[in-house]
N, C-alpha and C positions, 0 to 999 in steps of 0.2 A: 759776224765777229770771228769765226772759228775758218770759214771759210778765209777771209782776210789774214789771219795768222796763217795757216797753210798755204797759201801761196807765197807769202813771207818768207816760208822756211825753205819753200821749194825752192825759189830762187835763190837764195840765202845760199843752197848746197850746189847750185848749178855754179854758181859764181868761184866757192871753193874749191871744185872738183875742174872748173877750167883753169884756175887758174896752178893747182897743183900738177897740171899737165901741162902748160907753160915755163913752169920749173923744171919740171921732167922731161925733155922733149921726147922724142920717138919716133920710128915709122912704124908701117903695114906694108908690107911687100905682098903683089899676086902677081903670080907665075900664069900666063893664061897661052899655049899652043908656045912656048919656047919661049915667051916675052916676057919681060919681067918689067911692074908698075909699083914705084914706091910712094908712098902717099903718108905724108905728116902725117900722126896719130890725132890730132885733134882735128884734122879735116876727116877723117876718117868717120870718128865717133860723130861730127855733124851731119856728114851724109846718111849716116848709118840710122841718124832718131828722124831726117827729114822723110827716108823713104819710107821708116815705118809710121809714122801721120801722114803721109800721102793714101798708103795701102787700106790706112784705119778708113779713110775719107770716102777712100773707092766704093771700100764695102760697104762704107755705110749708104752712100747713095743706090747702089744696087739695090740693097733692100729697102730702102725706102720705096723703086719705084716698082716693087713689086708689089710692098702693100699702100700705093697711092688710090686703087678703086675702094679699097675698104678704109682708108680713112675716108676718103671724098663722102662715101655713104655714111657712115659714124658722123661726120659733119655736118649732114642734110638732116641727119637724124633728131641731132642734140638741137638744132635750127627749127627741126618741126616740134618737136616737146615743148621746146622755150615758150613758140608760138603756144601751143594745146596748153600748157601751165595759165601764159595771162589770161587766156580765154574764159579756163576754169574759173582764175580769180576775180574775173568781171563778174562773172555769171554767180558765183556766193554772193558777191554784192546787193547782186541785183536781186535775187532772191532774199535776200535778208531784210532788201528794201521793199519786199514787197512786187517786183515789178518781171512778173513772172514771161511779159510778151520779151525782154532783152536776157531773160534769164535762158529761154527755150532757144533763142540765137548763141546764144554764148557757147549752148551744150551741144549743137549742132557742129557748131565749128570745130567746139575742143574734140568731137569724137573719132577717132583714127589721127589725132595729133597726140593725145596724153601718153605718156608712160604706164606702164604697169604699177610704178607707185602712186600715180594717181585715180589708178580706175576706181577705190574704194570713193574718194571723193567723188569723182563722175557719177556715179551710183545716188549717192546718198543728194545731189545738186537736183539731180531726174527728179528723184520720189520727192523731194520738198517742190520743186518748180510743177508735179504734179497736184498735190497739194492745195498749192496756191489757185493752181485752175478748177479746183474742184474734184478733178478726177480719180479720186479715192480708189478704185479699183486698178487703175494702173500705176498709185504708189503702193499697194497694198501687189501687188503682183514684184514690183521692184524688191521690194523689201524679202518677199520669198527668196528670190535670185542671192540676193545677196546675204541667206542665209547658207545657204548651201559653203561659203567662201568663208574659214575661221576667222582671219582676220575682221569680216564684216559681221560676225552673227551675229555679235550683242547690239550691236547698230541696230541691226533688223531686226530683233526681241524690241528692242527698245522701241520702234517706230511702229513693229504688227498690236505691241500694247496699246500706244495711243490710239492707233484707230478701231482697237476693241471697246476700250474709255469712248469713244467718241459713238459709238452704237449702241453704249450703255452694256458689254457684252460683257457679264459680270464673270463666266466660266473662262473665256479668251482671255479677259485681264490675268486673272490668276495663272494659267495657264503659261503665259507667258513670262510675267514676273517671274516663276517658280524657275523656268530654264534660265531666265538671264542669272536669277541667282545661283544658282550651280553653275552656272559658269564662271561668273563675276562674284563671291562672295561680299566684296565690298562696295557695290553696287548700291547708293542711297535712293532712288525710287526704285529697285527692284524689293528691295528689302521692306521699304515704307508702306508699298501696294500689297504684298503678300501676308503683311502684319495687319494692315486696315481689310482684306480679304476674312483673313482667319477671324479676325475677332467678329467681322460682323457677320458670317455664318457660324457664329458660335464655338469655333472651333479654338477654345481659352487655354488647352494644351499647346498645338501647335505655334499659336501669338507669344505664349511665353518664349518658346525655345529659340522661336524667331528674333525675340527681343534680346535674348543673352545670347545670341551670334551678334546680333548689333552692336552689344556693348562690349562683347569680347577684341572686337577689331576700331573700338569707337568710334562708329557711325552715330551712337548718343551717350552725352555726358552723364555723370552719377546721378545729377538733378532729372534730366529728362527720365534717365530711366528708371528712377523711383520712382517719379509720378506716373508712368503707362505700367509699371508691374502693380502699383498700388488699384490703377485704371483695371487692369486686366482680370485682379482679384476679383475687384467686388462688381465687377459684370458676369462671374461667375458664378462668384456667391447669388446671387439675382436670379440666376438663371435654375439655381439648384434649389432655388427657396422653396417652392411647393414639393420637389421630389424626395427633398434629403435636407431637411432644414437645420440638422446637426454639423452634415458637412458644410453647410451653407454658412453657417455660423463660422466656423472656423476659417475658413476663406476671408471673409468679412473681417475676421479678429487681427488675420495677417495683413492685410491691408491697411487694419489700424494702426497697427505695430510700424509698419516702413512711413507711414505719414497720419502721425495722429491729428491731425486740424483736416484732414480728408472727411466732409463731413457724408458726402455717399458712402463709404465706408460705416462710419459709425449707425447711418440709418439702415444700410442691410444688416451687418449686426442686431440691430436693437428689433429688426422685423424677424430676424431668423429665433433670436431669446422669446418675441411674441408667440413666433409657432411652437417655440417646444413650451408653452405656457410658465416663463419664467422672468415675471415682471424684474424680477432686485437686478436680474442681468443687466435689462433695458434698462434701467436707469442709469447703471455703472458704465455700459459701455457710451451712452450720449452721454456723459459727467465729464469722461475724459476726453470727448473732444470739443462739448461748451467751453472749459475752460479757454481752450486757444482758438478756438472759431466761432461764438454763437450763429446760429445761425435757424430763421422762424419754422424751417422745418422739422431740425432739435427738439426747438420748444415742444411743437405739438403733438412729436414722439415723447416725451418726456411724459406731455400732461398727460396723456390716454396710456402709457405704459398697462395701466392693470385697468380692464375694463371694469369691474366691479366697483373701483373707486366711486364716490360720490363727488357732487362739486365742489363739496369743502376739501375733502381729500386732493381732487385736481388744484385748487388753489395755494393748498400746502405745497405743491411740487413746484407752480409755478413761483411761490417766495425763493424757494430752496433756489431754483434757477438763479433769482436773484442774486440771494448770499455766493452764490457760485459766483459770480460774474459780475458787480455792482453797477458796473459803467457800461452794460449792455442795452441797447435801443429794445433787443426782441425781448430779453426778459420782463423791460416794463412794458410791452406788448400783451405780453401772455398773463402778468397778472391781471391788466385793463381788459381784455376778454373774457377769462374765467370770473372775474369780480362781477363782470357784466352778466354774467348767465346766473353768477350768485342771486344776484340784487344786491350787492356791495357798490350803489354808484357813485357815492364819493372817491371808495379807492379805484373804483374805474376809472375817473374821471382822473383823479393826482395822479395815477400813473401812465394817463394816455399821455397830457399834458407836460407831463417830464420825458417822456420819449418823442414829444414835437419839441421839446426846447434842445435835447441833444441833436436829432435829426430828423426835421421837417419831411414829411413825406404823403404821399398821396392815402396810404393805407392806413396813417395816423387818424389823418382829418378824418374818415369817412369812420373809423372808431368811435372819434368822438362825436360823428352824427349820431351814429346806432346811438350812444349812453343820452347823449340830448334826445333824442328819441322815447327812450325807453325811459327818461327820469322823467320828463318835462311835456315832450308833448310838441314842443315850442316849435311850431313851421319855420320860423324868422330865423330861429339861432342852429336851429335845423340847417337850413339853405346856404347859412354863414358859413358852415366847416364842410358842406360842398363847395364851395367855392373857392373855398380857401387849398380842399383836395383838388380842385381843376386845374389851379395854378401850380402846385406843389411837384414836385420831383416824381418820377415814378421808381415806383422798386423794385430792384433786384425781380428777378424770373431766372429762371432755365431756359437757356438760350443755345442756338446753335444756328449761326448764316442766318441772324436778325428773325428767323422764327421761334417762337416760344412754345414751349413745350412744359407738359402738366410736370414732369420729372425731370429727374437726373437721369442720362442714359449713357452708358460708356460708350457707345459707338454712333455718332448723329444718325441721324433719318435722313437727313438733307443733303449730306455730300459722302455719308458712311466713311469718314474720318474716326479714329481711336482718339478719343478723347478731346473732342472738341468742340463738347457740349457746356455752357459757361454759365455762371451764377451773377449776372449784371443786369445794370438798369436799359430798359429798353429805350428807342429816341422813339418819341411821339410828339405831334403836335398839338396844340390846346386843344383846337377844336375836334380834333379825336378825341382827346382826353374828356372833353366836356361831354360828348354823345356817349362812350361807351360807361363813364361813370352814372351820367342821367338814366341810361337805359337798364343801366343794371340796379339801379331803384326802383327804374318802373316795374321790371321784375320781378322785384321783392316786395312792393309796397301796392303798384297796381299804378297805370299808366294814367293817372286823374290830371288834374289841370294842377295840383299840388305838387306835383313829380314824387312826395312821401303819401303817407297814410295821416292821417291823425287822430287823436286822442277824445277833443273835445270841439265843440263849436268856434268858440274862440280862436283856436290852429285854423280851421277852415276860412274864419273869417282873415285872418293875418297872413294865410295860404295866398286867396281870392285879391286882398289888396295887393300883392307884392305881384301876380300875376299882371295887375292892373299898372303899372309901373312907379306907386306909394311906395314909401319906405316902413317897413315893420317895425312900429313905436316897441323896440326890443327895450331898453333902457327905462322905458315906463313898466313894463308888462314884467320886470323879472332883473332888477341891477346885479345880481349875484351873477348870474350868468351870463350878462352881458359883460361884466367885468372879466367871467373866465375866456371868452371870447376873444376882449382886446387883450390879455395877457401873452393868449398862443402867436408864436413865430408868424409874422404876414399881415394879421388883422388889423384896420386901422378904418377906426366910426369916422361918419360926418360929423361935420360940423357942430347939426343939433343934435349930435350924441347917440342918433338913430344912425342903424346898419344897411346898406341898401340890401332889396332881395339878390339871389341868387344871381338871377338872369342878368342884373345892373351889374353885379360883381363880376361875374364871367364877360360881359361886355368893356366892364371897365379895364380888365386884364387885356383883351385883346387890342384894344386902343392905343395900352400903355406898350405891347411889345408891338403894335404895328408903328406906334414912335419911332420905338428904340431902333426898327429896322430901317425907317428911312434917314435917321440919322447915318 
């Protein structure tokens, strides 16, 4: 556009300026050895702009053809780069895809073709196409090289990590993370690996300070980072529990404080109030977070708060739970087991019963085996709420990368992640479910052909037929409880009102979901 108008204007003015010299006429006179030449003024002034674009034209070709060897080479040049460029770019392909024999062709070709803006890529194509061959000591040698080159260092931090991660080389990892993050502050796995470093050799100072660089440059949101400083606390607190169970406590308390439903929190707390022997503590501090969290290891910090208590005494905490909470599944858990150690097995029993009609679970049934147990005796109605537990959901555990673990731990054991230890149901399949529930009876009760213990001859005898593949005349021997039976979530008698045993049950479950599967 701009260009277009100026040339516009230029001619515009040539046109005006010739023709005000057509108006004007004139000569130019030269004198040259006694000779005199008069020359129109407007032939004059054309001569005079033709010689000097001729002169322009001269000089410009002279210097061209002085610098015609160094263009030709600057030509060959940008000619062979172009070439060394696709090379490269085949070769990340290929590497990416895996296919490291046209990736090692690609870098062959591109090398003494690339530019200087590409050597960093060059570099880093090497060590992944080494990689892929296996040859870890000559990416692990690349990666040196191209520490030494600022532009590539963090590259190279970032790649001498992984194959310290890949050796398991717990000192190299950190090592490494710690320069890329002084280099790179905002650096999200340098930052991540030095944060999962410190906390899992203990070091709950430095994981802090780590943590509010992350959030100062927001590497993590206000959510994330409450719940790893709440994380950080009470892995601390844990740690200080035997040395200084006052500071421990207070750790614990701050933890409560940024996330009161954190319920590791509240149970370091109420363990740190145990060691400086101050029961009213431990109740107060699990009180404030049953309200928004129940949860069964609450409970049974709650119930044992004061070791002196008696069982009535525990039973009073576990109501109180209650009143705290009405629609909680553990609270009617924790009555149904203190009742049970009472000898209260009615209220064992209404409250196991009300905690399987809100949610049916493996840990339910096998409660109300124990109170059928301990009231009755009854092999038959016994085997019933096993089986009914085989089928049943499993619960919640401490979890971390699918293994389960006795606690809560702020830093896994499995992958030594900050906070990646989870409170969920585990996936099992029945017939696991059925061997580790059966065996953990037989452990408790003794490995007979009964799979329990029992009380009277009677149980042995109704034991011995259900073995035999009879149905245990439950409904003759006891309608009370066979009625509580068909009440709970799942149970459903035959035909003639009798329950099959155990083993029928457990078979009948797996028929009904080998169905469902081939449907």
């Amino acid at each position: 556009m701009w260009g277009i108008l100026t040339f516009s204007i230029l001619i515009l003015a040539l046109y005006l300026g010739f023709g005000w010299l057509a108006d004007h006429p004139g000569s130019a006179t030269f004198i040259w050895f006694g000779q005199s030449l008069e020359i129109p003024m407007v032939l004059f002034l054309a001569g005079a702009a033709a010689l000097i674009v001729v002169s322009i034209l001269l000089v410009w070709i002279v210097v061209k053809l002085f610098q015609a060897p160094s263009s030709v080479s600057s030509w060959n040049s940008g000619r062979r780069r172009s070439k060394g460029h696709s090379y490269l770019s085949r070769g990340v392909l290929a590497a990416g895809a895996g296919n490291a024999t046209l990736a090692r062709q690609m870098i062959k070709k591109s090398r003494g073709r690339v530019g200087e803006e590409d050597r960093a890529i060059l570099g880093f194509l090497d060590a992944q196409t080494a990689l892929i061959e296996g040859d870890h000591e000559r990416a692990v040698s690349i990666f040196r090289d191209m520490e030494n080159d600022p532009d590539t260092k963090v590259l190279a931090l970032r790649g001498l990590y992984l194959e310290a991660k890949r050796v398991d080389d717990e000192t190299g990892q950190e090592y490494y993370a710690e320069r890329a993050l002084r280099i790179a502050p905002n650096l999200p796995w340098a930052a991540e690996a030095v944060l999962e470093r410190k906390s899992a050799s203990g070091q709950w100072d430095d994981a802090m300070r780590v943590l509010e660089a992350q959030r100062s440059i927001d590497l993590v949101d206000d959510a994330g980072a409450k719940r790893l400083r709440a994380i950080i606390l009470t892995g601390k607190s844990r740690d200080w529990l035997e040395s200084d169970p006052k500071g421990a406590r207070g750790l614990a308390r701050k933890a409560q404080k940024i996330d009161p439903g954190f319920v590791p929190a509240a149970l370091a707390a109420a363990a740190a109030a145990g060691k400086l022997n101050d029961p009213r503590r431990v109740t107060r501090y699990i009180e404030t977070t049953w309200v928004n969290a129940p949860h069964p290891d609450l409970a049974d910090a709650y119930i044992h708060a004061d070791p002196g208590d008696t069982a009535g005494d525990r039973l009073k905490r576990a109501k109180k739970l209650k009143a705290l909470n009405g629609e909680s599944v553990e609270a009617d858990m924790a009555i149904a087991r203190v009742a049970l150690e009472t000898g209260d097995y009615p209220l064992a029993r209404t409250s196991a019963l009300s905690a399987a009609s809100k949610r049916p679970s493996e840990s339910v049934y096998l409660l109300l085996a124990d109170i059928e147990e301990e009231e009755t005796g009854d092999v038959g109605l016994v085997r019933e709420w096993l089986a009914q537990a085989i089928a049943a959901p499993r619960d919640p555990v401490w979890m971390a990368e699918g293994v389960i673990l006795d606690e809560w731990q702020a830093v896994s054991p499995v992958n030594h992640k900050l906070g990646a230890v989870e409170w969920k149901a585990p996936v099992e399949h029945r017939e696991q479910s059925a061997h580790r529930i059966l065996e953990d009876r037989g452990r408790r009760y003794g490995n007979d052909a009964r799979v329990i213990g029992s009380h009277s001859s009677s149980a042995g005898e109704a034991g011995s037929r259900s073995v035999n593949g009879t149905k245990a005349p439950v409904a003759e021997s006891d309608p009370h409880r066979a009625r509580s039976v068909a009440s709970a979530p799942g149970a459903e008698p035959s035909s003639d009102g009798t329950y099959p045993s155990a083993l029928l049950a457990i078979k009948a479950h797996s028929d009904e979901g080998d169905v469902r599967q081939h449907r």
